[in-house]
C-alpha positions as CSV (number, residue, x, y, z in Angstrom):
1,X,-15.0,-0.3,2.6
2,X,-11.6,1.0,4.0
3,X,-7.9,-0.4,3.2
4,X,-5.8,-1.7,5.8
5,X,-1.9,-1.5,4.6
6,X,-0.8,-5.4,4.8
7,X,1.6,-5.7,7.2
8,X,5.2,-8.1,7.9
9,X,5.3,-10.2,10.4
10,X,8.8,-12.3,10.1
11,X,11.2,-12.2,7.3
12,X,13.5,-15.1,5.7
13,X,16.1,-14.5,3.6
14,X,17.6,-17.7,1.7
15,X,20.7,-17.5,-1.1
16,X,17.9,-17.6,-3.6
17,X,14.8,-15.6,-2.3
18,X,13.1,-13.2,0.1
19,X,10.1,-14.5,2.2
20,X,7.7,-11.9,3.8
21,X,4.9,-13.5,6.0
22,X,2.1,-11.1,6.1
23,X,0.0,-10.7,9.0
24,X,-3.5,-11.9,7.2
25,X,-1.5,-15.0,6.4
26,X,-0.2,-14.3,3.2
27,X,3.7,-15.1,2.2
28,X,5.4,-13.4,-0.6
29,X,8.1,-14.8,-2.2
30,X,10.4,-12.8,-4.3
31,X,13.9,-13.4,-5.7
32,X,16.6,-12.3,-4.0
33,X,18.1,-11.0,-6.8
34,X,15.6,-8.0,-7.2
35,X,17.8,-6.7,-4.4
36,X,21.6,-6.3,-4.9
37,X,22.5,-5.3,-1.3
38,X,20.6,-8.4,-0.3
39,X,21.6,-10.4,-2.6
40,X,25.4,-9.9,-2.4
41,X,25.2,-9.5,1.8
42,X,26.3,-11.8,4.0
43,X,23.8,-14.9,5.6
44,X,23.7,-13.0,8.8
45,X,23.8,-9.6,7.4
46,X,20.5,-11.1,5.7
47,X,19.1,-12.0,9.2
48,X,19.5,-8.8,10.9
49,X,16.3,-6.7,10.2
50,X,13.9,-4.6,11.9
51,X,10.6,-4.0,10.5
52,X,9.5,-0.7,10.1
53,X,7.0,0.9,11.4
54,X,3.7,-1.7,12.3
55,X,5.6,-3.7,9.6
56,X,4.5,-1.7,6.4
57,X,8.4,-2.3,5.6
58,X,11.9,-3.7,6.4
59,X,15.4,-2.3,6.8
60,X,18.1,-4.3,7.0
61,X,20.7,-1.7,8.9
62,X,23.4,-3.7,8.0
63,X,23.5,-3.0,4.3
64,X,21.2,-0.3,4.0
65,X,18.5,-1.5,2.5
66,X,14.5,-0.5,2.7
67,X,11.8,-2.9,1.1
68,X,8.2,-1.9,1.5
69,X,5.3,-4.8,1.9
70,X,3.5,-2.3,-0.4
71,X,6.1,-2.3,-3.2
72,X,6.4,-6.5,-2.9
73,X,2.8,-6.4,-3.2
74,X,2.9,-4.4,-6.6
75,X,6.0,-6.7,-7.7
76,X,8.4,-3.9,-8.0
77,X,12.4,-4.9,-7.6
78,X,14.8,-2.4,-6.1
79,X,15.6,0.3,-8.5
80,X,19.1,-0.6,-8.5
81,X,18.4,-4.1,-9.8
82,X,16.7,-2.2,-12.8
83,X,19.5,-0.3,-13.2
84,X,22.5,-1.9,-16.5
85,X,25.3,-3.5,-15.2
86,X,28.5,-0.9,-16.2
């Protein structure tokens, strides 16, 4: 049996949540608030991705962020959301 990385397809950002439609049909839905920069970014700053690669992840140039499908799958927020607020 071999793996096939899953793979994005479109991307929807709301105030609340991240949506990643997966090319086997699958849709993630994480909160938004696992990631600051998307979180605190604009509505169209939110819009304006590319996905990486043959969609193993997404950058969002505006704010500099990286998500990999990979690391949604797994359920792990962005390190800075770990991180204490100072």
């Amino acid at each position: 049996m071999f793996n096939i990385a899953p793979k994005a397809m479109s991307v929807v950002c709301s105030d609340d949540e991240l949506r990643v439609s997966l090319a086997d049909g699958r849709t993630l839905t994480v909160p938004l608030a696992w990631f600051p920069r998307l979180a605190h970014a604009s509505s169209g700053e939110r819009a304006d991705y590319e996905l990486m690669g043959d969609g193993e992840g997404i950058h969002w140039p505006l704010v500099d962020e990286d998500i990999s499908v990979a690391g949604l799958l797994a359920g792990q927020p962005s390190v800075e959301a770990k991180s204490p607020i100072v």
